[in-house]
Residue frames as a rotation matrix with the C-alpha (Angstrom) as fourth column:
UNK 1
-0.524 0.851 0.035 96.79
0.228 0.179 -0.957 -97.09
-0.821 -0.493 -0.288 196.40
UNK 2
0.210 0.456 -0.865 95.81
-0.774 -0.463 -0.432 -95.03
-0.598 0.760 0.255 193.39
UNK 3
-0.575 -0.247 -0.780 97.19
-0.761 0.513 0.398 -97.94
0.302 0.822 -0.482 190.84
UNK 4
-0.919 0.394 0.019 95.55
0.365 0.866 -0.342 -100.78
-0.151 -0.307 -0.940 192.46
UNK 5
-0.221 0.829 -0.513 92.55
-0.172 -0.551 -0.817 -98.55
-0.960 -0.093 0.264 192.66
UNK 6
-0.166 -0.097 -0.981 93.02
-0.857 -0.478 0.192 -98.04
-0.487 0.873 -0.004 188.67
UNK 7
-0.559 -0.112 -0.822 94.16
-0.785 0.392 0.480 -101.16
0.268 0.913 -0.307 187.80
UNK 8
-0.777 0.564 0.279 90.71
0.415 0.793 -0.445 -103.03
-0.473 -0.230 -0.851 189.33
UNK 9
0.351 0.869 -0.349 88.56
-0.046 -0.356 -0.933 -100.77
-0.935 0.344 -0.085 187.49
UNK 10
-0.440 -0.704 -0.558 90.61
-0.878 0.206 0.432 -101.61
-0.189 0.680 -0.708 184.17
UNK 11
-0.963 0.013 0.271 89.70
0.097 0.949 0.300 -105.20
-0.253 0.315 -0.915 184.99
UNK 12
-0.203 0.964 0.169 86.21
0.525 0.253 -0.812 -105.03
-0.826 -0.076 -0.558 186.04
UNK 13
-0.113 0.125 -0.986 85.84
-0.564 -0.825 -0.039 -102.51
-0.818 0.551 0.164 182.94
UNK 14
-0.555 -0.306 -0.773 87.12
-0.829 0.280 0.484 -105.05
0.068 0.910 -0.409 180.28
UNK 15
-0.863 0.392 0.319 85.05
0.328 0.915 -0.236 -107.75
-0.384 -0.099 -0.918 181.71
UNK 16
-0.052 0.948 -0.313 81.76
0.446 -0.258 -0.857 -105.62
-0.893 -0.184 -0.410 181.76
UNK 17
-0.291 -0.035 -0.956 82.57
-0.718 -0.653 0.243 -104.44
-0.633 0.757 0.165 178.17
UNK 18
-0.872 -0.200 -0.448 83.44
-0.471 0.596 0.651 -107.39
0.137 0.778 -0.613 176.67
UNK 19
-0.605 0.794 -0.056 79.95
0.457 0.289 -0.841 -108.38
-0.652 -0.535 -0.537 178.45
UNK 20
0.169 0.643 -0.747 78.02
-0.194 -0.721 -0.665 -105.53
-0.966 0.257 0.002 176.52
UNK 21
-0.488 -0.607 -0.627 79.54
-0.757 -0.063 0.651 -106.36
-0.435 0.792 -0.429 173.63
UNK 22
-0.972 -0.220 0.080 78.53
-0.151 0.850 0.504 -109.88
-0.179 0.478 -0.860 173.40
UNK 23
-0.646 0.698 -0.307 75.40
0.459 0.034 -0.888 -109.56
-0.610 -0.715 -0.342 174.83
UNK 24
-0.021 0.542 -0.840 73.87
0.237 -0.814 -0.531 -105.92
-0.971 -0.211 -0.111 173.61
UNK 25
-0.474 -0.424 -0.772 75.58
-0.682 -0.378 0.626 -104.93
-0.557 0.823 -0.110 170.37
UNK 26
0.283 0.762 0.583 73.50
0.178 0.555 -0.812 -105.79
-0.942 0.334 0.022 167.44
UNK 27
0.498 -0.278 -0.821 75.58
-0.798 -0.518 -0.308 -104.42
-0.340 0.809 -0.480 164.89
UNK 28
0.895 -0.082 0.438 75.87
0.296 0.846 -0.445 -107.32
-0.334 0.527 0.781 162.50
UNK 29
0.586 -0.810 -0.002 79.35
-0.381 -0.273 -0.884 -105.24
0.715 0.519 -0.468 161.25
UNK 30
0.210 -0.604 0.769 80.91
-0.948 -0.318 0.009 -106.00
0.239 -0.731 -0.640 164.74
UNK 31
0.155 0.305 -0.940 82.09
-0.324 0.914 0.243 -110.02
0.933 0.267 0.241 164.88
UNK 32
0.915 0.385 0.116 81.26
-0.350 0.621 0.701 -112.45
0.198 -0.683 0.703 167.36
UNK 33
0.637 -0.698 -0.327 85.27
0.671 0.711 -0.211 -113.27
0.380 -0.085 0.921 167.49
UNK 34
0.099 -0.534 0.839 86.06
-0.180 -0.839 -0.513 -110.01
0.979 -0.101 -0.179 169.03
UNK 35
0.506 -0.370 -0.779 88.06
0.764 0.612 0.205 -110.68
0.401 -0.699 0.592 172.13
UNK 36
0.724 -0.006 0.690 88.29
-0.313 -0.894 0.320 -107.38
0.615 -0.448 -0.649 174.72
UNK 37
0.193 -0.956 -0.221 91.93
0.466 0.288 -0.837 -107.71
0.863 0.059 0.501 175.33
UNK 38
-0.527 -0.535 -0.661 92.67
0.838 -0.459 -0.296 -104.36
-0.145 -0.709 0.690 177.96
UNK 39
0.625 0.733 0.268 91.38
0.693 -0.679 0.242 -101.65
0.360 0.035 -0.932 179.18
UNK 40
-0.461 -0.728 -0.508 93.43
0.887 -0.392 -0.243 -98.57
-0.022 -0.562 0.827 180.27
UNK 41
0.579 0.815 -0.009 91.52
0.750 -0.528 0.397 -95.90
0.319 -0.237 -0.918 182.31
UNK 42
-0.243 -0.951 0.189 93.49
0.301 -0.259 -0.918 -92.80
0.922 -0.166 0.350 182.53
UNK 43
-0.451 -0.354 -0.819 93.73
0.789 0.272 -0.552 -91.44
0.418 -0.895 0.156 186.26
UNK 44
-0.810 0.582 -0.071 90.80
-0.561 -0.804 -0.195 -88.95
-0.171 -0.118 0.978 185.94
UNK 45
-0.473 0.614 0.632 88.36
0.322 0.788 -0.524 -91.96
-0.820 -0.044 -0.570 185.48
UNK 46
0.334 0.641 -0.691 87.16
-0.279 -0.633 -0.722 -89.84
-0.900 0.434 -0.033 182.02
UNK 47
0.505 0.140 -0.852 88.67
-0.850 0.252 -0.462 -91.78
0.150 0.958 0.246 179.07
UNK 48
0.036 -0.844 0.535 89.45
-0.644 0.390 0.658 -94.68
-0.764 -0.368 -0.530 178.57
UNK 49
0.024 -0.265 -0.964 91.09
-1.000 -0.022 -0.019 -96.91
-0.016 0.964 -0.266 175.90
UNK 50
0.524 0.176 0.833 89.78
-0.258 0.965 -0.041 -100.59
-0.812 -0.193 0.551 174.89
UNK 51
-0.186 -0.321 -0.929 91.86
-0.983 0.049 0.180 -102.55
-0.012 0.946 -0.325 172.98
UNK 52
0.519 0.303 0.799 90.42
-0.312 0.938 -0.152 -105.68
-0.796 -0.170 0.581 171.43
UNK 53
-0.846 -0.247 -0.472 91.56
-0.522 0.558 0.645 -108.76
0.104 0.792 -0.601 168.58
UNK 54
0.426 0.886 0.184 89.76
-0.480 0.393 -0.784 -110.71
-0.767 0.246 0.593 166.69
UNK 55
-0.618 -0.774 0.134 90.23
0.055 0.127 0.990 -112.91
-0.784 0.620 -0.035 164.04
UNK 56
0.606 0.776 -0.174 89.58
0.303 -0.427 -0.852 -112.20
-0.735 0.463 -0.494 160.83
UNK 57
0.108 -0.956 0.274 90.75
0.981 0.059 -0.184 -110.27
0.160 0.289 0.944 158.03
UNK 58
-0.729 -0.631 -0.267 91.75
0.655 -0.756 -0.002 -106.69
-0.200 -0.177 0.964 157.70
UNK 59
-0.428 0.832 0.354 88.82
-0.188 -0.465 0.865 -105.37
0.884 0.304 0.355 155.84
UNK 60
0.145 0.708 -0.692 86.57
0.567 0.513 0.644 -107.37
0.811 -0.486 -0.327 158.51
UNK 61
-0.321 -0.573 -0.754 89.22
0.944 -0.260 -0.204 -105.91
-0.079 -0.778 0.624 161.19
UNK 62
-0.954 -0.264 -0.143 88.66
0.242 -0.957 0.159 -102.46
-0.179 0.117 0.977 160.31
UNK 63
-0.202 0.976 0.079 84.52
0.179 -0.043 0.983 -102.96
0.963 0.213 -0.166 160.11
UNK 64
0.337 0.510 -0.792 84.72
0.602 0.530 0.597 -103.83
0.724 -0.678 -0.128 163.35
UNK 65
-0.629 -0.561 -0.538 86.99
0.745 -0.632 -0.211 -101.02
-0.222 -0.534 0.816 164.89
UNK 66
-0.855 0.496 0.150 84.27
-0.246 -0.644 0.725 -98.41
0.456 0.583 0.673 162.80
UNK 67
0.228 0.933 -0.277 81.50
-0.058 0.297 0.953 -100.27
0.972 -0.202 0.122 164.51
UNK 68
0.039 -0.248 -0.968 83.06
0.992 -0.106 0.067 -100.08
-0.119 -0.963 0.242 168.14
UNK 69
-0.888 -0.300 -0.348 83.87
0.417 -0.845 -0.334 -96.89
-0.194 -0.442 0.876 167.88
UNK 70
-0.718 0.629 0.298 80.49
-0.065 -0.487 0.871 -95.98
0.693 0.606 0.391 166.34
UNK 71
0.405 0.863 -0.302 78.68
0.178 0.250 0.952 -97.80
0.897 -0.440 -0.053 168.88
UNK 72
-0.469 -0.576 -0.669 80.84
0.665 0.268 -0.697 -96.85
0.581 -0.772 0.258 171.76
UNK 73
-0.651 0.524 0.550 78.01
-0.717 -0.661 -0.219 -94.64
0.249 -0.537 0.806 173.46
UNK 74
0.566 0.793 0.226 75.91
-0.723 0.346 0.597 -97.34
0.395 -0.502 0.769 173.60
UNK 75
0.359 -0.257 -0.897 78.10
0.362 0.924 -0.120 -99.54
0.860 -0.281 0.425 174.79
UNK 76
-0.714 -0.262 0.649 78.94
-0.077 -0.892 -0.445 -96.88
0.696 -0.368 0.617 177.35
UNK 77
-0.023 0.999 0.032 75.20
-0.754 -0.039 0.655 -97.00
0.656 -0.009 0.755 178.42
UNK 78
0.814 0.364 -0.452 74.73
-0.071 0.835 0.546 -100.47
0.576 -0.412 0.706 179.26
UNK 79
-0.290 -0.830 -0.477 78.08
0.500 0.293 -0.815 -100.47
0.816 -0.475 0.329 180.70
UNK 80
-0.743 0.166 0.649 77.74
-0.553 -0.698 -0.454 -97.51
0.378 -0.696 0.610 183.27
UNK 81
0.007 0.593 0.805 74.60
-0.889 -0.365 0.276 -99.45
0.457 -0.718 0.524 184.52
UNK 82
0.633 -0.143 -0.761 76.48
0.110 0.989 -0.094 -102.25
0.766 -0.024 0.642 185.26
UNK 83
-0.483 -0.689 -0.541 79.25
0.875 -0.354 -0.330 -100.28
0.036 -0.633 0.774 187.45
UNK 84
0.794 0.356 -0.493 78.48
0.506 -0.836 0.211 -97.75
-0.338 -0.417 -0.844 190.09
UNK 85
-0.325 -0.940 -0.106 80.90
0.945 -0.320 -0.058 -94.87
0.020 -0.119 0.993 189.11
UNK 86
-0.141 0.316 -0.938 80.60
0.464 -0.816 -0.345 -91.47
-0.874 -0.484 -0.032 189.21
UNK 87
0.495 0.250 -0.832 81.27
-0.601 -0.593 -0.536 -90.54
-0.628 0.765 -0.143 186.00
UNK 88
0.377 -0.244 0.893 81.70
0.569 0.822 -0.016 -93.46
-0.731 0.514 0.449 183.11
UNK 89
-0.269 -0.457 -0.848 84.53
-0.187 -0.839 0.512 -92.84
-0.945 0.296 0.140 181.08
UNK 90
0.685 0.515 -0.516 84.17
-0.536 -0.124 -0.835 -91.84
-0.494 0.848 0.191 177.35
UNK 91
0.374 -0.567 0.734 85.57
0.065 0.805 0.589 -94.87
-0.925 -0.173 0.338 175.32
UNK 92
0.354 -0.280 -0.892 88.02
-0.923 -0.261 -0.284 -95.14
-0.153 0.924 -0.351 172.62
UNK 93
0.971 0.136 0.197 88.30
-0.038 0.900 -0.434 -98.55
-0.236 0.414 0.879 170.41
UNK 94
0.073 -0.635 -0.769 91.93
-0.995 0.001 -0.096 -99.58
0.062 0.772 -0.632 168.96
UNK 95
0.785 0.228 -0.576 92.35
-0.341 0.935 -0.094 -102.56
0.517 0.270 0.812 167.24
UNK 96
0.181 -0.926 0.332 95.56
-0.947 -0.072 0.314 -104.89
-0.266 -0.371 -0.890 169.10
UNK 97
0.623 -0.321 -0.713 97.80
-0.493 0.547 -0.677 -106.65
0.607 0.773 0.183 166.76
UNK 98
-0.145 -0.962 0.230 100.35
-0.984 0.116 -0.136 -108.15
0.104 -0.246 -0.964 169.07
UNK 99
0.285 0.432 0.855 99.02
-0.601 0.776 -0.192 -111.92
-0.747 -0.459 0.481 168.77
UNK 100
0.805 -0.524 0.279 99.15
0.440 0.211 -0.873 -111.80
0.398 0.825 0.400 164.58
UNK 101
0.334 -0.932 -0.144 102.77
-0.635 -0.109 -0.765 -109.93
0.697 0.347 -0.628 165.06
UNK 102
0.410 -0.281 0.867 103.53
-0.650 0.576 0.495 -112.55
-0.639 -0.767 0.054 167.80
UNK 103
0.650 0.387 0.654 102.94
-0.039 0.876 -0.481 -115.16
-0.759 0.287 0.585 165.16
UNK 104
0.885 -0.285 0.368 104.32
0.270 -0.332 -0.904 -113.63
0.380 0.899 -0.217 162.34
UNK 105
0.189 -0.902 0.387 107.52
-0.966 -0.241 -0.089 -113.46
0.174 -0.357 -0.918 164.47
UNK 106
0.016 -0.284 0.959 107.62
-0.543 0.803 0.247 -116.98
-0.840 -0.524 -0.141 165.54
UNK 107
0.889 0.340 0.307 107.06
0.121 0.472 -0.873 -118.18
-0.442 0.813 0.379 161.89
UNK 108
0.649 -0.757 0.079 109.92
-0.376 -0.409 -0.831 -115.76
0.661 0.510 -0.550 160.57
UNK 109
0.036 -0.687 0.725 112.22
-0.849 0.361 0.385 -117.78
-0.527 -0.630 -0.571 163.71
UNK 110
0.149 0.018 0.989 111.19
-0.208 0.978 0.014 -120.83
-0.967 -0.208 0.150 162.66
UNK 111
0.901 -0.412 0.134 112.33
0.188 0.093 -0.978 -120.44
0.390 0.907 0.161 158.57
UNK 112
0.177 -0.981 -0.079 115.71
-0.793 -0.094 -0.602 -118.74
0.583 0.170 -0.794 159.43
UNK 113
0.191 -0.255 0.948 116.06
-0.555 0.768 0.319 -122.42
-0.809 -0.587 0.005 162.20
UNK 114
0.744 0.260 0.616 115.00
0.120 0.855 -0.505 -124.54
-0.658 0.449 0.605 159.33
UNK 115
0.814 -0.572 -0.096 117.60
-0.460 -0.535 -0.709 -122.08
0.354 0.621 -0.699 157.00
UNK 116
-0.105 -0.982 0.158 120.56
-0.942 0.047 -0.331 -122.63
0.318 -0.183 -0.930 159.11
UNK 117
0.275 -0.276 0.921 119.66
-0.448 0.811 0.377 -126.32
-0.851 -0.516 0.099 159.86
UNK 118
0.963 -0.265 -0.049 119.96
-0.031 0.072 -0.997 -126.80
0.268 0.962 0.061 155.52
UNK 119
0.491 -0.868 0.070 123.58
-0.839 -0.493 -0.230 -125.14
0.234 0.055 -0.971 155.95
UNK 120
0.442 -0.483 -0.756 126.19
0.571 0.802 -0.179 -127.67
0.692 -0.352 0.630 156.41
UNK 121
0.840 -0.325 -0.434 128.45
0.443 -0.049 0.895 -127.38
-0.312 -0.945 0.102 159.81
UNK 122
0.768 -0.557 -0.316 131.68
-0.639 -0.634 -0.436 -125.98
0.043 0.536 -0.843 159.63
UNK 123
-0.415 -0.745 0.522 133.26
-0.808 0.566 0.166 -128.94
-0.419 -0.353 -0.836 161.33
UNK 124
0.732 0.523 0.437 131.51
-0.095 0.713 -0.694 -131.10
-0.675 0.467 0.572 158.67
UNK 125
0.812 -0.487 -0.322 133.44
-0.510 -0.323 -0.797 -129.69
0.284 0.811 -0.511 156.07
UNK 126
0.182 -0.531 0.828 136.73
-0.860 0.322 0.396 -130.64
-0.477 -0.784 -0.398 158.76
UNK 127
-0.080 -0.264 0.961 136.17
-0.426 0.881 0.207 -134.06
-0.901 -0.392 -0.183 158.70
């Protein structure tokens, strides 16, 4: 009961951020390609952790994690008067790479394929 409980306020959280975000935030550091990935609220309803991607580079990446977390009272704010809760939890930005290391795995598959299709066969050699 208590997970289900959790993980709908998770969702409805990451919607209603990424909502404030697009919307509210005026911080010209924070880009317009920033995509509010998960939310995980811990089970005291008092902190919780947003992780977004974006694309960009690293420098850009790391403006924009400094500007979430900077602005993450006001984004707090406007959130909280979107959802009834009792007590809105205090938020903590991290940045989540697992899309670029997705990629950057499927690339590094797709040289060692192209490697071992180069290679001759052993049962070439054979014949």
């Amino acid at each position: 009961m208590v997970k289900q409980r959790v993980d709908r306020l998770n969702s409805l959280l990451r919607e209603v951020i990424a909502e404030v975000i697009m919307r509210d935030v005026r911080n010209p550091k924070v880009s317009t390609l920033v995509t509010i990935k998960k939310v995980d609220i811990t089970k005291d309803l008092h902190h919780a952790k947003v992780y977004f991607s974006m694309v960009g580079s690293d420098v850009e990446k790391k403006q924009t994690l400094r500007a979430l977390q900077s602005s993450a009272g006001y984004i707090s704010t406007q959130a909280a008067k979107k959802v009834v809760m009792r007590y809105f939890p205090q938020l903590t930005f991290h940045l989540d790479d697992t899309l670029e290391d997705e990629l950057r795995i499927h690339n590094l598959l797709e040289k060692i394929h192209d490697e071992q299709s180069k290679r001759p066969h052993p049962t070439d050699e054979n014949l």
